[in-house]
N, C-alpha and C positions, 0 to 999 in steps of 0.2 A: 510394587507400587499400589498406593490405596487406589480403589477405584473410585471414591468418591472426588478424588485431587481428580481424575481421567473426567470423569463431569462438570467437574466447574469448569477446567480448562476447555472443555468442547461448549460450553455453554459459554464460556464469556467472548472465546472466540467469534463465535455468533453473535451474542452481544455486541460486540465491538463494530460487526460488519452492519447489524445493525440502525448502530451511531454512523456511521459513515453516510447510510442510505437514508437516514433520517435527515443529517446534515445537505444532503443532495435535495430532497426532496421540501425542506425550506426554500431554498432557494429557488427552486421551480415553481413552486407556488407562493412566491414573493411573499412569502412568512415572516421573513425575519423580523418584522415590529409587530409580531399577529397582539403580545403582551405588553404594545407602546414600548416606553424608555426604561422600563423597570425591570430589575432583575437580582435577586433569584422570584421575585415578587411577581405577579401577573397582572399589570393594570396598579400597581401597590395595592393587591389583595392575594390572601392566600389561596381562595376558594372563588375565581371570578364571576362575577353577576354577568356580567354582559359579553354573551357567547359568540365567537363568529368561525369561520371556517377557518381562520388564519390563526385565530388562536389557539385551536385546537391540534393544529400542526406543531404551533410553534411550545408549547406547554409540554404536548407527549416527547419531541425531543429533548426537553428538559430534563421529563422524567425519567425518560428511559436512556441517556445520557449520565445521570444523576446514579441511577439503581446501576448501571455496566460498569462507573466510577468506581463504585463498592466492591461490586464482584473483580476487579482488576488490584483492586490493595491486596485484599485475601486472597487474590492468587499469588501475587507478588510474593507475601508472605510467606505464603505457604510452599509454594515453590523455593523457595528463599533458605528456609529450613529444612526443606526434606531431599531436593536435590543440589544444594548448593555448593557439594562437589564437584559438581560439572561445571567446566570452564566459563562458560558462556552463562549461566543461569543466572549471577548476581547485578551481571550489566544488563541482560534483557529485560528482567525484575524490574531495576529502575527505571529503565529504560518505561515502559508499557505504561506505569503508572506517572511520570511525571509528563510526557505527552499528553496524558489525556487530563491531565492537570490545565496542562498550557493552553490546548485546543478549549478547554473550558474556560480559562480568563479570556481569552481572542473572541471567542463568541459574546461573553459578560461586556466586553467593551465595545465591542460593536455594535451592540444594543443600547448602552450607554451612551455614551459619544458618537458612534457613528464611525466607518473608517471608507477608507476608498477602496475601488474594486478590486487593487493591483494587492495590497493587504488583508483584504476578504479573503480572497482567493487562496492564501497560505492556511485556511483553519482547516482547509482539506484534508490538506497533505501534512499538518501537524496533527489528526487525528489518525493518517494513513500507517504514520509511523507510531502509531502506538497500536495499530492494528496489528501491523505486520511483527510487534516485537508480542504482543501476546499467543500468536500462530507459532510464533517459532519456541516458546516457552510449553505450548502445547504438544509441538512435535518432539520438543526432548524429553517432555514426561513420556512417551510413548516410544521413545527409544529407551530406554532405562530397560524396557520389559523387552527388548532386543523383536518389537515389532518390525522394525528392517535394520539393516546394516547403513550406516553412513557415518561409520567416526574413521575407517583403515582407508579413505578413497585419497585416491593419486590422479589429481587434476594437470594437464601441462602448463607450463607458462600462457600459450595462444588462448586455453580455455578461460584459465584463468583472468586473462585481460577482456576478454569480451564477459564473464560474469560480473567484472568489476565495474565494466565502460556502459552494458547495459544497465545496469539496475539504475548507477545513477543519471544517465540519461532516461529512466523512466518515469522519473520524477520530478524530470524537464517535460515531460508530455501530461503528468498528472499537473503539472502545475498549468500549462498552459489551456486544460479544459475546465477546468476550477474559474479561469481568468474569462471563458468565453462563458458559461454560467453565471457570474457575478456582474460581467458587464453589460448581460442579457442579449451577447450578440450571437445567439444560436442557432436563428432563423436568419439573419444578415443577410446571408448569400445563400440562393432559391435553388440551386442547383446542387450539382455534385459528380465529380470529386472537383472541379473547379466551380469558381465560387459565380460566374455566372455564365454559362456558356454561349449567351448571344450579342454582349458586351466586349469590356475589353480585356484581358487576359487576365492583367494586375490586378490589385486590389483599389480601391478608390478612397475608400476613408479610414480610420483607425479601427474600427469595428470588426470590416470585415480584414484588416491585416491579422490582429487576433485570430478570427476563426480559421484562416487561409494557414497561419502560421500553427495553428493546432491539430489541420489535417496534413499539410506537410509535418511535423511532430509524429504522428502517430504512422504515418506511412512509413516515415524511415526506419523507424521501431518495430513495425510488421516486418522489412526487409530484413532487418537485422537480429531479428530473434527468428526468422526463417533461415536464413544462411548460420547462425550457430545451432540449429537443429538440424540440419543437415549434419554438422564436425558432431554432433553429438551420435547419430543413429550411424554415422559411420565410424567412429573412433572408440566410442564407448557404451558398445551394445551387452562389453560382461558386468557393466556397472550402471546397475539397474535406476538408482536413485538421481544419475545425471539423464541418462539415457530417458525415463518417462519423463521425468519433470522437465526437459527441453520438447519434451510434442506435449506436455499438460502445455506446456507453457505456449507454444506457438496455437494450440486450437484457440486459446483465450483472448487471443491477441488478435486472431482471426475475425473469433467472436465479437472483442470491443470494436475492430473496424467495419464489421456489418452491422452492430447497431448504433453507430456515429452517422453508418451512412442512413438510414432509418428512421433516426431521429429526423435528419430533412426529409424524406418521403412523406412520413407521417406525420407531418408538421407540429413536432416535438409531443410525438403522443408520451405521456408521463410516464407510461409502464417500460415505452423501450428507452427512455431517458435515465431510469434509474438501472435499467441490466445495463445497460454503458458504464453507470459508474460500480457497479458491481463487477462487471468484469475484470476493471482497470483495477480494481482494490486488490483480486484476486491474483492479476497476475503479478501485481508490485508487490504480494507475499510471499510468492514463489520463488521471486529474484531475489528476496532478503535471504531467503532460505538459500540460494546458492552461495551468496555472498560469505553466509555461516560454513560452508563447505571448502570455498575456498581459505577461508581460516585455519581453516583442521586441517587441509592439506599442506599448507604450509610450516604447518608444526609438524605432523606426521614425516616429510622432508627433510624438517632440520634437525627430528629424531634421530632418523634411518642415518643420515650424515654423519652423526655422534657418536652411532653403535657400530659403525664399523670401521672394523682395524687397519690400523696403519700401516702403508707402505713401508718399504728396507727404508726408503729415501727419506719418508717422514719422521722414521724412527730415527734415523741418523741425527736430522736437523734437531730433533727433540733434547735430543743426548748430548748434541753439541750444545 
C-alpha cells in the first residue's frame, strides 16, 4: 500500500475530528451567525470588512470544514480504486463523503433560515458519522499491510448483541449532548451528578429534563460498556483486537463522564467542553469499528458453515 494513501487517510481522519471540534466550538461560543444570514458568503463578502470574534470562529469552520470536504472525495476515490476489493471499502467511501455533504447543507440552512434546537442538534451526529466512516476506511488501509489481524475473528452471539445495542445506543447519548448544547442548558443544573442537590430531586423545567436526561444517557452507557469489558478481558483475551478496543473503549468513556462532570465544576470552561466532545467522537469510532467486526464474523460463520461436510444424514436427505 502507497504510503502517501496511509497520509491522507491519517490526516483526514484528523481533519474530520477536527470538523466535529470546530462544529462544538461554534456552538459554545454562540458562533453560529458570527457571518449573519449568508452562506458560503461571509456578511455577503468574500473577504469580510468588519471583524469580530464570532466571525472568526464561525468563517475558520467554514474553511476548514470546506478544505477536510476535499480531502474526504480523494480519499473516497482513491480508497475506491485501490482497495475496493475489500468488502466494506465501496460503502464506507460513500458513506464518509456524503455525510459530510449533508452535515454541510444542515449547517447552510441553519444559517439561512434558521432551525430549532431539537434539528440543530442532528448536525453533530451527521458529521459523527462521517467521522467514524472515514476512521474505519483508514483502519482498512492499514490492514491491507496486515498491521493487526482482524478479518479471521469469531465474535459470540451475546458479544455480538451488546456491540450492536451499544453503538447505537451511543448515538442516543451523542444526540442527546448535542441537544443540551444547542438549547444552551449546560449549566441549568449547578450540581452534580444530580441536577440540584438542595432542591427537589426531579427536574423542574424542560431544560433541565434535557441535561438530567443526558447524564442519565451517558451513565448507562458508562455501565454498559464497563460490564462488556469485563465479557471481553474475560472471554477474549487471545483476541487482541476485541480484548483492547473494549478497555480503549471503557477508559474513553470514563474519560467523557469526568469531563461532563467538569464541565459543571468549571463552569463550562471551553477547553474541558470540547475534550467532552472529543472523547464521545472518539469513542462512537471505536464502536463503528466493532460493528465492522461483527460483520466479518458473521460471514466468516456462514463460511465455516459452508465448508464443512456433510453428515451420513444430510447426505442421505440430499440424494433423496
Amino acid at each position: 500500500m502507497r504510503r502517501s494513501l496511509k497520509w491522507l487517510a491519517v490526516l483526514t481522519t484528523i481533519g474530520m475530528l477536527l470538523v466535529l471540534l470546530g462544529g462544538a466550538l461554534v456552538t459554545k461560543t454562540n458562533s453560529g451567525l458570527g457571518c449573519g444570514r449568508s452562506w458560503p458568503l461571509c456578511n455577503g463578502e468574500i473577504i469580510p470588512s468588519d471583524i469580530s470574534f464570532e466571525l472568526i470562529i464561525e468563517l475558520s469552520h467554514r474553511v476548514v470544514s470546506g478544505s477536510v470536504g476535499i480531502m474526504v472525495l480523494v480519499l473516497s476515490i482513491w480508497t475506491w480504486r485501490s482497495i475496493g476489493h475489500i468488502r466494506e471499502t465501496k460503502f464506507l467511501s460513500f458513506l464518509s463523503f456524503f455525510f459530510l455533504v449533508l452535515q454541510g447543507l444542515i449547517g447552510a440552512a441553519a444559517v439561512i433560515w434558521g432551525q430549532n434546537s431539537f434539528v440543530r442538534a442532528l448536525h453533530f451526529g451527521i458529521s459523527l458519522i462521517s467521522f467514524a466512516a472515514v476512521l474505519l476506511l483508514t483502519l482498512l488501509i492499514f490492514e491491507v499491510d496486515k498491521k493487526f489481524q482482524a478479518e479471521k475473528l469469531v465474535i459470540d452471539k451475546r458479544m455480538q448483541k451488546h456491540m450492536i445495542g451499544v453503538t447505537i445506543y451511543s448515538y442516543l447519548v451523542v444526540y442527546t449532548g448535542a441537544l443540551v448544547r444547542h438549547m444552551k442548558a449546560s449549566l441549568v443544573c449547578p450540581d452534580w451528578p444530580l441536577c440540584n442537590n438542595q432542591s427537589s430531586f426531579f427536574p423542574t423545567n424542560l431544560n433541565e429534563w434535557v441535561q438530567m436526561g443526558h447524564r442519565f444517557a451517558a451513565g448507562l452507557i458508562f455501565l454498559w460498556i464497563g460490564y462488556i469489558t469485563f465479557l471481553a478481558v474475560k472471554h477474549y483475551k487471545q483476541q487482541k483486537v476485541i480484548y483492547w478496543g473494549w478497555i480503549i473503549s471503557f477508559i474513553l468513556v470514563c474519560l467523557q463522564v469526568i469531563a461532563g462532570a467538569l464541565v459543571i465544576f468549571s463552569q463550562l470552561n471551553l477547553y474541558i467542553a470540547l475534550a467532552h466532545a472529543f472523547f464521545i467522537s472518539c469513542l462512537f469510532g471505536v464502536l463503528c469499528y466493532f460493528l465492522l467486526l461483527v460483520s466479518r464474523s458473521k460471514k466468516n460463520a456462514l463460511e465455516s458453515k459452508k465448508s464443512q461436510p456433510l453428515t451420513p444424514e444430510q447426505q442421505t436427505t440430499t440424494n433423496i
